[in-house]
Every structure is written in structure tokens, then in C-alpha cells.
C-alpha positions in Angstrom: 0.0 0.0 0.0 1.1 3.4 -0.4 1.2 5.5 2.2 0.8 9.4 2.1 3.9 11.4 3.3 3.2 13.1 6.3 5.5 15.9 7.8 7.3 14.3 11.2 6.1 15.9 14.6 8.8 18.4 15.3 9.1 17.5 18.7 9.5 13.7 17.6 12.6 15.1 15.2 14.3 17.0 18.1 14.2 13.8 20.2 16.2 11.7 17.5 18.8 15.0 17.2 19.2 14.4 21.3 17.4 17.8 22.0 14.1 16.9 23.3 12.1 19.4 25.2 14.7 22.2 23.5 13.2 25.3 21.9 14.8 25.9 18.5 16.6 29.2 17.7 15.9 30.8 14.6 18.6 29.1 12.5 18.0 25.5 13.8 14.0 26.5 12.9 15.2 27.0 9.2 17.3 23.8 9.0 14.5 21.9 10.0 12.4 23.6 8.1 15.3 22.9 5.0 15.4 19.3 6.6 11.8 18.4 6.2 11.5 19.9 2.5 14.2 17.7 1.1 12.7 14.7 3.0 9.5 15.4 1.7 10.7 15.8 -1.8 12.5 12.3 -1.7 10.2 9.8 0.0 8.1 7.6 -1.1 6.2 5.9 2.1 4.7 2.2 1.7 3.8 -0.2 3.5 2.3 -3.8 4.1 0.6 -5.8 6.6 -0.6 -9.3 7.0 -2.7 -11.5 9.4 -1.5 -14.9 10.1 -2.4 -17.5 12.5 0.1 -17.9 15.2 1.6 -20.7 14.7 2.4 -19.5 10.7 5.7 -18.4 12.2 8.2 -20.2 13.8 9.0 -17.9 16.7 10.8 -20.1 19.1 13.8 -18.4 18.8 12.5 -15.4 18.6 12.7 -14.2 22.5 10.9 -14.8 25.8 9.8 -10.6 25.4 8.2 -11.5 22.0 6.4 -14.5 23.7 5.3 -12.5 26.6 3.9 -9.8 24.2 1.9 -12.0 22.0 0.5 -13.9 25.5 -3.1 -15.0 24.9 -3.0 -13.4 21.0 -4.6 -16.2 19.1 -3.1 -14.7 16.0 -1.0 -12.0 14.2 -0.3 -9.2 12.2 2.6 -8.5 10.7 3.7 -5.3 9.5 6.4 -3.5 7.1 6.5 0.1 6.3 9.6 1.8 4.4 9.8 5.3 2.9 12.1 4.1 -0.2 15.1 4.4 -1.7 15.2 7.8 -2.7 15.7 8.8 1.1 19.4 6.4 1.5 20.4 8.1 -1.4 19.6 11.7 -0.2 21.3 10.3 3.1 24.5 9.4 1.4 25.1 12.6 -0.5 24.6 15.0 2.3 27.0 13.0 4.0 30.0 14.5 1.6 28.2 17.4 1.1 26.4 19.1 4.5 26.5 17.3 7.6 24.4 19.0 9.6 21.7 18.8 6.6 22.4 15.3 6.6 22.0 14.8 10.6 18.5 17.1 10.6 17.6 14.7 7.5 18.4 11.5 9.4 15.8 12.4 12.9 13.6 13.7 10.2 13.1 10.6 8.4 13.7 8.8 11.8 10.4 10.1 12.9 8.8 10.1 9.5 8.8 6.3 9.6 7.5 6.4 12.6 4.5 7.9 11.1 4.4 5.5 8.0 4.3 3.0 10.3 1.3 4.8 12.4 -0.6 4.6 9.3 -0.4 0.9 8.3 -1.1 0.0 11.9 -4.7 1.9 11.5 -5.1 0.0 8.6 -4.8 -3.1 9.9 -6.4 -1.6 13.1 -9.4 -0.9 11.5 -9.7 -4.5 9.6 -9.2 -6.1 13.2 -11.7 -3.9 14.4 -14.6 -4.9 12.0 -13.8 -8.6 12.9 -14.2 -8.4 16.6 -10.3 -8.6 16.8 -8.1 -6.8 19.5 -4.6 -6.0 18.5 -1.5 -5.4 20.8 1.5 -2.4 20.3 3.7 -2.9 17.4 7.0 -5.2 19.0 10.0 -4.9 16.6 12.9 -7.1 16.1 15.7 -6.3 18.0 13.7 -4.9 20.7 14.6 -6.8 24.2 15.8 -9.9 23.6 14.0 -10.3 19.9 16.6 -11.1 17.6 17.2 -9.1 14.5 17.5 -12.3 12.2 13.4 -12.5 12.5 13.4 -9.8 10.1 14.1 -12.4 7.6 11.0 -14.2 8.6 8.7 -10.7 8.6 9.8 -9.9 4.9 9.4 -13.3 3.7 6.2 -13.7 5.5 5.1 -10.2 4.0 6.6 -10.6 0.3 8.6 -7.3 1.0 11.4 -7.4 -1.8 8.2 -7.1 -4.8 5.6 -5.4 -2.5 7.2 -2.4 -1.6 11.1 -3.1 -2.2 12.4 -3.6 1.2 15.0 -6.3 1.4 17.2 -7.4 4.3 21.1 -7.5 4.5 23.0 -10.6 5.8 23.9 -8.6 8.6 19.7 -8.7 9.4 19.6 -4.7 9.0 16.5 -3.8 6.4 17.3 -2.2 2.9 16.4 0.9 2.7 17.7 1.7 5.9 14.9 4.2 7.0 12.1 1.3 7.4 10.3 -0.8 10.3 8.9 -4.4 10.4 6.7 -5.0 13.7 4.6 -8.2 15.0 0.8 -7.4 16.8 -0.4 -9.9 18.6 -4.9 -9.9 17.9 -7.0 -12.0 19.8 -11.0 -11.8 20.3 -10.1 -10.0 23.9 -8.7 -6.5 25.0 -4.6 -7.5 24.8 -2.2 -4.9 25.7 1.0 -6.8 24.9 3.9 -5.8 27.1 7.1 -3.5 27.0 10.3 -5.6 27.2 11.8 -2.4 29.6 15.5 -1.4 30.3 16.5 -4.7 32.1 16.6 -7.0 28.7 17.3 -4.2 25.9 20.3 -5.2 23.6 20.8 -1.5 24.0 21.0 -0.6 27.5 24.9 -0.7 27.8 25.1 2.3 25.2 21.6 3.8 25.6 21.8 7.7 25.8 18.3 8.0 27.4 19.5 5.7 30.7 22.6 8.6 30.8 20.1 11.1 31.0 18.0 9.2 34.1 15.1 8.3 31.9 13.9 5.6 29.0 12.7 5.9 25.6 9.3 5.0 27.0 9.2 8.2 28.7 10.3 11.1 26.5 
């Protein structure tokens, strides 16, 4: 499906450029402003979901967080969103060419694919939603102990490489880089899933929010 481009919350950007809560000054204002018109000019959001049964993947290797999220789901829905090619290679050349374009790009698109993924997960919300179906947060590989080889699994599961053209390396990262797969758990009750928290993140050792005295849940 494609998905229409939508500008990235401001506040949402900052967060990714490690300023959140910070009041721009004129000049950081306009390279945002600079930031969100090239983005704008070289995305093209898409996106996928699917439901499967849960037992369609194997997901035994896939983490005890995963397993606790999808806890009494009797099915799921898989999801992929990516805002293209064109974005990477706008990445790339601002990289030898203005680097603090390239950074405001970067949270820019960072928080743009958050919103591509906002919009397939109403999609899908609104399917579950006509069938009695209750769906969970989105739960991404690599999140807690989730391994990043499931991605593997998503975009097979999902036909990713002819639907929208998202691919994955053999180092598990997806191609192009700014793009999200995510599992919901649905089941015929209210499910809220459940956060995998600091204590299991393959991130916690490096995380920049836990140097600041907080989580990512919380800014």
C-alpha cells in the first residue's frame, strides 16, 4: 500500500537529534524547516501488513519478550513500512556534502517512519476492528531480547522485496535503511501486549536515554 507522506512531529525530530524538550533558535528552525523539504521531496512511504495464524511463524527463537507480548494473541499481524530508496540516497550525498543537513535529514526521516508506520497499523487496526479482533503495540525485532534475524522471517512472510522493495542484509539490517517491520499480537479480547523495559534491551549498555536518568518509554 502506499502511504501518504506526512511531515514528522517536530518535537518527535528533536528527540532523534538528542534535544528533546529544547526550543529551537531561529537558524535550527530553518534547518529543520530545509530538513523536512528535502525529506518530503524524496520519499516515497509504503507499507504492508498481513494476518497470520500464530503458529504460521516459527517464533521459538524469537525471544521470551516476544512470547510474553503476544501472550493470549490467538493470531497475528505482521507489519512492514519503508519510505524508499530515494531517502538512502539523499542520506548518502549530504553526507559529503552538508552534515548538519544530513543529521537534521536522518531524525527527520527517523520520525517520519514512525508515522508511516502509524498509518499501516490503523489500517490493519481498522480491519481487526470490523472482525471483533483486539490487536497489541507494534514489537519490533531487536527490541529486548528479539533477535534481528526475524526480520528475515517478517519480509518473507510479508513478500517485501516485490511489494514495496524492502529487502534485508546478511547482517539482518533492512534495505532501505529508513524502514520498520513490527509483529501485533490480535486476539477476540482486549490485549495490551507488554514492554520488554531497560532490564533486557540489547541496548542498555550504550543507551543515551538511561545517561540522561530516563527511558525511551518516557520522552
Amino acid at each position: 500500500m502506499e502511504i501518504e507522506y506526512r511531515a514528522p512531529d517536530r518535537r518527535l525530530v528533536l528527540r532523534y537529534l538528542g534535544a528533546a524538550g529544547w526550543q529551537p533558535d531561529d537558524a535550527t528552525a530553518a534547518l529543520l524547516d530545509r530538513a523536512e523539504a528535502c525529506l518530503r521531496a524524496a520519499a516515497a512511504p509504503r507499507g504492508a501488513w498481513r494476518s497470520l495464524p500464530a503458529g504460521a511463524l516459527d517464533l521459538a527463537n524469537a525471544g521470551s519478550d516476544l512470547a510474553r507480548h503476544l501472550q493470549g494473541c490467538g493470531s497475528l499481524v505482521l507489519l512492514a513500512a519503508t519510505l524508499g530508496a530515494g531517502v538512502d540516497a539523499l542520506l548518502r550525498r549530504l553526507e559529503v556534502t552538508d552534515i548538519a543537513l544530513c543529521a537534521a535529514v536522518d531524525a527527520a526521516a527517523s520520525a517520519a517512519i514512525e508515522a508511516a508506520c502509524d498509518a499501516v497499523e490503523a489500517d490493519a487496526r481498522a480491519w481487526a476492528a470490523g472482525r471483533g479482533l483486539y490487536l497489541t503495540g507494534r514489537y519490533s525485532p531487536g527490541y529486548g531480547d528479539c533477535p534481528l534475524e526475524l526480520q528475515h522471517e517478517l519480509c518473507l512472510a510479508l513478500d517485501t522485496p516485490r511489494g514495496i522493495g524492502l529487502t534485508v542484509t546478511p547482517q539482518h539490517l533492512l534495505a532501505p535503511r529508513k524502514s520498520v517491520t513490527a509483529i501485533l499480537g490480535a486476539a477476540d479480547h482486549p490485549v495490551a501486549g507488554a514492554r520488554a523495559g531497560c532490564a533486557r534491551c540489547l541496548l542498555r549498555e550504550t543507551c543515551a536515554y538511561r545517561k540522561r536518568g530516563t527511558t525511551c518509554a518516557s520522552e
